[in-house]
C-alpha positions as a printed Julia matrix, in Angstrom:
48×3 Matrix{Float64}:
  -7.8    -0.06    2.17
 -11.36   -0.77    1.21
 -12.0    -4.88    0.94
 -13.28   -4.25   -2.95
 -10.16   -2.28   -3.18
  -8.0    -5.51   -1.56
  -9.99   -7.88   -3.45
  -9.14   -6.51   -6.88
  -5.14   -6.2    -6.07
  -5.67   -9.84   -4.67
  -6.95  -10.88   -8.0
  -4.37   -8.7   -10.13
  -1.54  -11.02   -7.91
  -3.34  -14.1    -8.48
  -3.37  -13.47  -12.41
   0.35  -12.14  -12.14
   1.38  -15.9   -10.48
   0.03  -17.14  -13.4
   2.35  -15.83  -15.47
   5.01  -16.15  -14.07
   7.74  -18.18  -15.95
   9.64  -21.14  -14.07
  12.85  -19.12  -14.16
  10.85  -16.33  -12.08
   9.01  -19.21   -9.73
  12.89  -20.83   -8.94
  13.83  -17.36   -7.91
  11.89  -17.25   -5.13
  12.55  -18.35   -1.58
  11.44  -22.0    -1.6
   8.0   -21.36    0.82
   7.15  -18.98   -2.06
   7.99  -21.36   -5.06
   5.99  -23.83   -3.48
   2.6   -21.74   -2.51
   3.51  -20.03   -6.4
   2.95  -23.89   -7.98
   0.15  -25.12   -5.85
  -1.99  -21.78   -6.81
  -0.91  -22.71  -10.6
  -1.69  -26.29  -10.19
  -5.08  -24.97   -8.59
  -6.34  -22.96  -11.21
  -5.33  -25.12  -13.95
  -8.12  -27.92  -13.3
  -7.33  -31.13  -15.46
  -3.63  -30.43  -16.23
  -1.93  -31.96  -14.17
């Protein structure tokens, strides 16, 4: 896979976390829910 190619899907994930509801988060094994809220606590600067 070409890195511009990985970069965009990357991205596309990243934007998908986002909106993800917390029903969908606590479905998750619990390494996942926890990566899931730091990247949403991440790219939500101020809200905390």
């Amino acid at each position: 896979m070409a890195p511009r190619s990985r970069l965009a899907e990357a991205e596309q994930l990243l934007r998908e976390v986002n909106e993800w509801t917390e029903e969908e988060i606590e479905a998750l094994p619990k390494l996942y829910q926890k990566k899931a809220r730091e990247y949403r606590q991440l790219s939500q600067p101020g809200e905390e």
